[in-house]
N, C-alpha and C positions, 0 to 999 in steps of 0.2 A: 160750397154748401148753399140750400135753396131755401130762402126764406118764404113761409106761409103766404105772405103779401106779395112775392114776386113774379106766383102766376097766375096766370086768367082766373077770374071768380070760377067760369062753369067748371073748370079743370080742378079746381077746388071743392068744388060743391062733388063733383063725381068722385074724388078722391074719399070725400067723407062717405056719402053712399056707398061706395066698395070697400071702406073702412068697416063699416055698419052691415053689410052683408055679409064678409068674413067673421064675423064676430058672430052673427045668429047661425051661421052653417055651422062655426065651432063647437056654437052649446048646442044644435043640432045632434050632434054625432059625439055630444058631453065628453068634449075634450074642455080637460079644466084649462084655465090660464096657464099654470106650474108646467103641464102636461107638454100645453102647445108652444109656450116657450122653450122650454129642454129642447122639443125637435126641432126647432130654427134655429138651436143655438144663440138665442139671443134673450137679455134680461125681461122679464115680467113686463116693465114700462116700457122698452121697445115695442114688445107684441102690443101692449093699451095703445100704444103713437101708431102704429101701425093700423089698431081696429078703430082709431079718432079718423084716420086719415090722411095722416101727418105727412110732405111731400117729402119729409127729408127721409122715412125710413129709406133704407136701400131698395134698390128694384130686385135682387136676389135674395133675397127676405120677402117680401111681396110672391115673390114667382115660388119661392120655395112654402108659402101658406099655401096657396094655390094647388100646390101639389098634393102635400101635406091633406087638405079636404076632399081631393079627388076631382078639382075644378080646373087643369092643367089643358085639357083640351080645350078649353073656351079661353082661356090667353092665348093659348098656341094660333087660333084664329080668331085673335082681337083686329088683327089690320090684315086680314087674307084679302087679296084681290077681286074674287068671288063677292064680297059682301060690302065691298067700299063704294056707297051709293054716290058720295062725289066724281070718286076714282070714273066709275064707270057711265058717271052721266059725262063725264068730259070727254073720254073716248068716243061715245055717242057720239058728240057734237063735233069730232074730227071727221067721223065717215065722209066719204068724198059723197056728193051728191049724184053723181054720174059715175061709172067704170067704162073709159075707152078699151077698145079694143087697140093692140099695138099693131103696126102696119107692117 
């Protein structure tokens, strides 16, 4: 199990913010707490630890809120290749500067 303090602050800081933005799309689409706990199967204070931010909820409880709100395509491409600007600046920087022709 993963204690609050054990990961990076911004990984924490994001975690609350995606806590907090699941939480406003839910009363969004006035799904109560009762409502949206029943469909994860999980208690009341799970979903609250869950819309805090909390690192220890499960990631299949997370992915299954996700879905639950209709927000399952933007996890599905949270680390797509296409959009990982590190990813893609590195490759960059392999290009070969020249292309020989082979003899």
């Amino acid at each position: 199990m993963t204690k609050a303090g054990t990961i990076p602050i911004p990984a924490a800081y994001a975690l609350r913010k995606l806590g907090r933005d699941l939480a406003v799309a839910r009363r969004k689409r006035r799904i109560s707490t009762a409502d949206m706990a029943s469909r994860l199967f999980v208690s009341r204070d799970t979903l609250w630890r869950l819309e805090r931010g909390d690192p220890v909820v499960a990631l299949g409880t997370f992915a299954t809120a996700v879905f639950i709100l209709g927000l399952n395509d933007r996890l599905a491409n949270l680390a797509a290749p296409g959009v990982d600007e590190i990813g893609l600046g590195l490759e960059e920087r392999r290009l070969p500067k020249r292309i020989t022709r082979p003899r």
